[in-house]
N, CA, C and O of each residue as an XYZ file, in Angstrom:
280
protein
N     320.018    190.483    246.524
C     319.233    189.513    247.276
C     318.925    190.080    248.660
O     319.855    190.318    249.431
N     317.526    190.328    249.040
C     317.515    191.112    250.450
C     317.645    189.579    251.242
O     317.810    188.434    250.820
N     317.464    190.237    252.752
C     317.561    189.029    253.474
C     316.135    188.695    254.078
O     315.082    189.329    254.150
N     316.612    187.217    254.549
C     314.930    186.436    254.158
C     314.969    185.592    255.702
O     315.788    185.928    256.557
N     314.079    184.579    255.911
C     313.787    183.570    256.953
C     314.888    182.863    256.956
O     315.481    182.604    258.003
N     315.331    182.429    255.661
C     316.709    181.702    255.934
C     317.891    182.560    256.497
O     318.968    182.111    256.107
N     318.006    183.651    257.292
C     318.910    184.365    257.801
C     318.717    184.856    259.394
O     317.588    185.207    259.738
N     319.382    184.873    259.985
C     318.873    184.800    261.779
C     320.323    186.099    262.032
O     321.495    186.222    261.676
N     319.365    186.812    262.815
C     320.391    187.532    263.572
C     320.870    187.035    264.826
O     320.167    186.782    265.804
N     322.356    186.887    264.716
C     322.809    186.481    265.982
C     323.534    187.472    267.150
O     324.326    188.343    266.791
N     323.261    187.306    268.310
C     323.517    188.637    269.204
C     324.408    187.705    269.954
O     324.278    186.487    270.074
N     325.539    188.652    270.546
C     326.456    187.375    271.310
C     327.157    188.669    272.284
O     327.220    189.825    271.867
N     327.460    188.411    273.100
C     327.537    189.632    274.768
C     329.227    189.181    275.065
O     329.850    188.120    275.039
N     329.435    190.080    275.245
C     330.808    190.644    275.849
C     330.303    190.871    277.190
O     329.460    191.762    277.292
N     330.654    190.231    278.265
C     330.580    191.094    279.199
C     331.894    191.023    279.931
O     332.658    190.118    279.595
N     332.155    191.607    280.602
C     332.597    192.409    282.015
C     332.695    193.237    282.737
O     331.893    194.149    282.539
N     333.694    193.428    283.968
C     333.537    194.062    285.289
C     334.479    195.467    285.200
O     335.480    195.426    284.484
N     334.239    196.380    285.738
C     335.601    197.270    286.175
C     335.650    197.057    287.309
O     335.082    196.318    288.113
N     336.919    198.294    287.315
C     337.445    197.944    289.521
C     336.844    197.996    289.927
O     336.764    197.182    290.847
N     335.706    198.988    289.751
C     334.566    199.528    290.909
C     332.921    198.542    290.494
O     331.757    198.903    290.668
N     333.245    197.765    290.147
C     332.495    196.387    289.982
C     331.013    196.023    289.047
O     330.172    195.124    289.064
N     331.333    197.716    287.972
C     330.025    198.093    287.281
C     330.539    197.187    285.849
O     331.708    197.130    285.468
N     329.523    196.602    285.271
C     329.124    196.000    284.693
C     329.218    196.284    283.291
O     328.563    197.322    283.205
N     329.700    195.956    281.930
C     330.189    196.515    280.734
C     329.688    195.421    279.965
O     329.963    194.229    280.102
N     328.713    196.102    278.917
C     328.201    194.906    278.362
C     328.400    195.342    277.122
O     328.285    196.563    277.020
N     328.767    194.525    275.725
C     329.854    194.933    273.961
C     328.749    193.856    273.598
O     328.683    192.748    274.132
N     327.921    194.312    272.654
C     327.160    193.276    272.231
C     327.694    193.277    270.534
O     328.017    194.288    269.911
N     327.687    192.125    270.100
C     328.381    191.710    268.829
C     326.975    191.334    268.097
O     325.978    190.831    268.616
N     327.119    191.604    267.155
C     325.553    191.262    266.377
C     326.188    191.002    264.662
O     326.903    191.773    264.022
N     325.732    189.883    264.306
C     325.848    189.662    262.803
C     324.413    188.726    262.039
O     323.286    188.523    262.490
N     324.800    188.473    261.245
C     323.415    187.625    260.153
C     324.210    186.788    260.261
O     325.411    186.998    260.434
N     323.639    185.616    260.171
C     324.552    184.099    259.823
C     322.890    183.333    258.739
O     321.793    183.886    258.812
N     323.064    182.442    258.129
C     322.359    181.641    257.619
C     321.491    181.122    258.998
O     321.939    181.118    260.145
N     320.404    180.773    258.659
C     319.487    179.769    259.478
C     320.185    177.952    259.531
O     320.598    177.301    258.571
N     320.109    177.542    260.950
C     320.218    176.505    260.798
C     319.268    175.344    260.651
O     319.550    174.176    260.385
N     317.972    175.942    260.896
C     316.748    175.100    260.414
C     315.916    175.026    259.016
O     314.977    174.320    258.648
N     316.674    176.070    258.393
C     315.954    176.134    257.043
C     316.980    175.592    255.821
O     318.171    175.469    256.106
N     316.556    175.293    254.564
C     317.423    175.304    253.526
C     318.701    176.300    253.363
O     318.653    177.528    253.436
N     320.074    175.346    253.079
C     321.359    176.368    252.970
C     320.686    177.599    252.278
O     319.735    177.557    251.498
N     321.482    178.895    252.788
C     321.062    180.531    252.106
C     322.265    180.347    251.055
O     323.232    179.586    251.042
N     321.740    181.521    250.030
C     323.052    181.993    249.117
C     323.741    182.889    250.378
O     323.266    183.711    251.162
N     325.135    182.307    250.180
C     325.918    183.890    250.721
C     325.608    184.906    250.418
O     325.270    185.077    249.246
N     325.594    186.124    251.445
C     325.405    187.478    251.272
C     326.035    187.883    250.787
O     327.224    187.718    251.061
N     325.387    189.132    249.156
C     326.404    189.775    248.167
C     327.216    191.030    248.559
O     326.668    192.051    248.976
N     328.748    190.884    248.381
C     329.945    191.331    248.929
C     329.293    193.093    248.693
O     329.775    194.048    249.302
N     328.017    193.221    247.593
C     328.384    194.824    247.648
C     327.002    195.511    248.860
O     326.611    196.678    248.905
N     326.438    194.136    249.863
C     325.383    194.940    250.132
C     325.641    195.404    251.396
O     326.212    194.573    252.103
N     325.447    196.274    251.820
C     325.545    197.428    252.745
C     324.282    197.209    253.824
O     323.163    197.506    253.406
N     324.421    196.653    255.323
C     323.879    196.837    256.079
C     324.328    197.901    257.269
O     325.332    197.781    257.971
N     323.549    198.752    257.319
C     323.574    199.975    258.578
C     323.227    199.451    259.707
O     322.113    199.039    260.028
N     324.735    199.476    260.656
C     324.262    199.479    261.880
C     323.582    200.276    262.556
O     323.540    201.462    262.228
N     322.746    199.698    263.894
C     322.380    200.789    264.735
C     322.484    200.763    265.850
O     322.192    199.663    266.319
N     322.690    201.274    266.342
C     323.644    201.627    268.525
C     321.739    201.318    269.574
O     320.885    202.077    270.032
N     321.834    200.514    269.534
C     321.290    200.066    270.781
C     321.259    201.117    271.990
O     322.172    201.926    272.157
N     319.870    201.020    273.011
C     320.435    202.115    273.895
C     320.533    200.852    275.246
O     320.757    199.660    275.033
N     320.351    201.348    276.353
C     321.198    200.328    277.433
C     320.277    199.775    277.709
O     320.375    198.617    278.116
N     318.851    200.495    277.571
C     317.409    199.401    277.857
C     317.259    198.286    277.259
O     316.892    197.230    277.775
N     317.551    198.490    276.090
C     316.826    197.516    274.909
C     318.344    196.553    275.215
O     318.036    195.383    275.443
N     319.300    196.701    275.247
C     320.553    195.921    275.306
C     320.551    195.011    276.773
O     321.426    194.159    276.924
N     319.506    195.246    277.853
C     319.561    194.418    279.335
C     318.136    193.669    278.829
O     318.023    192.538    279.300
N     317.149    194.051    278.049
C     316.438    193.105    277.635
C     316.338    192.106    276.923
O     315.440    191.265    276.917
N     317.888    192.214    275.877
C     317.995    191.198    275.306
C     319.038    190.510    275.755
O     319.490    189.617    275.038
N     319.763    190.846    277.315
C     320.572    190.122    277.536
C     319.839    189.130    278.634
O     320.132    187.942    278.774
N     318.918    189.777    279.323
C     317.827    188.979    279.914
C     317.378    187.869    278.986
O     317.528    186.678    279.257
N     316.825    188.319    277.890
C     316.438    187.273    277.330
C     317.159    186.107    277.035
O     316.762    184.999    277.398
N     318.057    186.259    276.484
C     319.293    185.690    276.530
C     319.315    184.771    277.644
O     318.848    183.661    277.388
N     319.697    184.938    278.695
C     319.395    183.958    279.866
C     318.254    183.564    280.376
O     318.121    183.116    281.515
N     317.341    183.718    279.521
C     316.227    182.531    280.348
C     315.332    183.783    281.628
O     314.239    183.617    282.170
N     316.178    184.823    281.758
C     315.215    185.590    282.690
C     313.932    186.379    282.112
O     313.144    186.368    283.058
N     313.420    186.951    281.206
C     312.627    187.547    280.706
C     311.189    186.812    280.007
O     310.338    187.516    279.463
């Protein structure tokens, strides 16, 4: 079953500080079902999604977005 409209990627931010007050951002990313559409079948245990590493641009634009700044 590939994945469809009834499936939303959800992005969710880790952040924090070090001593020297720079900024560390762990972004967590999974599929969850849609909550506006008809229940999904659960995703089948053998399918294999490839992550991919974000670079630091694309990761402050979606944390912007994220807050309402962008």
């Amino acid at each position: 079953m590939p994945l469809s409209e009834s499936y939303e990627l959800h992005l969710d931010f880790v952040l924090g500080f070090t001593a020297a007050r720079d900024l560390i951002v762990r972004p967590e990313l999974r599929y969850r079902p849609s909550e506006f559409l008809p229940p999904a079948d659960p995703l089948p245990e053998d399918l294999t999604l490839v992550p991919r590493r974000f670079g630091r641009d694309e990761l402050r634009v979606l944390l912007e977005r994220a807050c309402g700044l962008a």
